[in-house]
N, C-alpha and C positions, 0 to 999 in steps of 0.2 A: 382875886377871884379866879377858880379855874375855868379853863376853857371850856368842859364838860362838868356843871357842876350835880349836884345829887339836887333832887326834889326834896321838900322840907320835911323835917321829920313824921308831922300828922299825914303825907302822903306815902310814906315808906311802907312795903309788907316783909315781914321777916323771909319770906320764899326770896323775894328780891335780895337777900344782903347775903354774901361767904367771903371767907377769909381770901388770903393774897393768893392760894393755889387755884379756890374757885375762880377767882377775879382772872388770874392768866389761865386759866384753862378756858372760860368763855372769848380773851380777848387769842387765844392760839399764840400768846409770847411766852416766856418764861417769867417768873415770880420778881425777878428781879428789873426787866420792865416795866412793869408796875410799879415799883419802887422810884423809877426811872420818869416814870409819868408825872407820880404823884409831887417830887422835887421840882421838875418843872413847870409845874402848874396845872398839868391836863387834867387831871382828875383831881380827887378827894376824897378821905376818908369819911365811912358816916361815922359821926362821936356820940355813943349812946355814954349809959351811966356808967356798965362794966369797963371801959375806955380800951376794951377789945380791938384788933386795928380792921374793918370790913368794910367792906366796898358794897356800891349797889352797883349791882349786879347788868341790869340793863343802860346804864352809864357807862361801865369800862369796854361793853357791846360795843354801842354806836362809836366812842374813841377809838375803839379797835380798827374800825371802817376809814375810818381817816387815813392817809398813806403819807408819811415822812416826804419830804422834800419839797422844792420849792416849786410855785405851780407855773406850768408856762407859759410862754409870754403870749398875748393875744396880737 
């Protein structure tokens, strides 16, 4: 299960979903971080019929916001 996963398909709108360049242009990485995400788990692809590879849209947002590294100690 990824850490950010998509809402289920009867909640999805087609505004909400773009391809890999939409998905890193909203999260401000490159195409290829998202790739990076999706292997490790953070995210997911939505899988419609056309098996198109898209991302929802304010999912890869909030993952965006998330900052790499380890949190410190209290």
């Amino acid at each position: 299960m990824p850490t950010f996963p998509n809402p289920e398909l009867y909640e999805l709108y087609q505004r909400d979903l773009g391809d890999i360049w939409e998905a890193a242009r909203v999260a401000g990485v490159k195409p290829g971080t998202i790739r990076v995400w999706e292997t490790r788990g953070k995210i997911e692809r939505v899988r419609l019929d056309d098996d198109r590879p898209l991302y929802h849209l304010p999912t890869i947002k909030a993952a965006a916001q998330v900052k790499p590294g380890r949190p410190k100690a209290a």
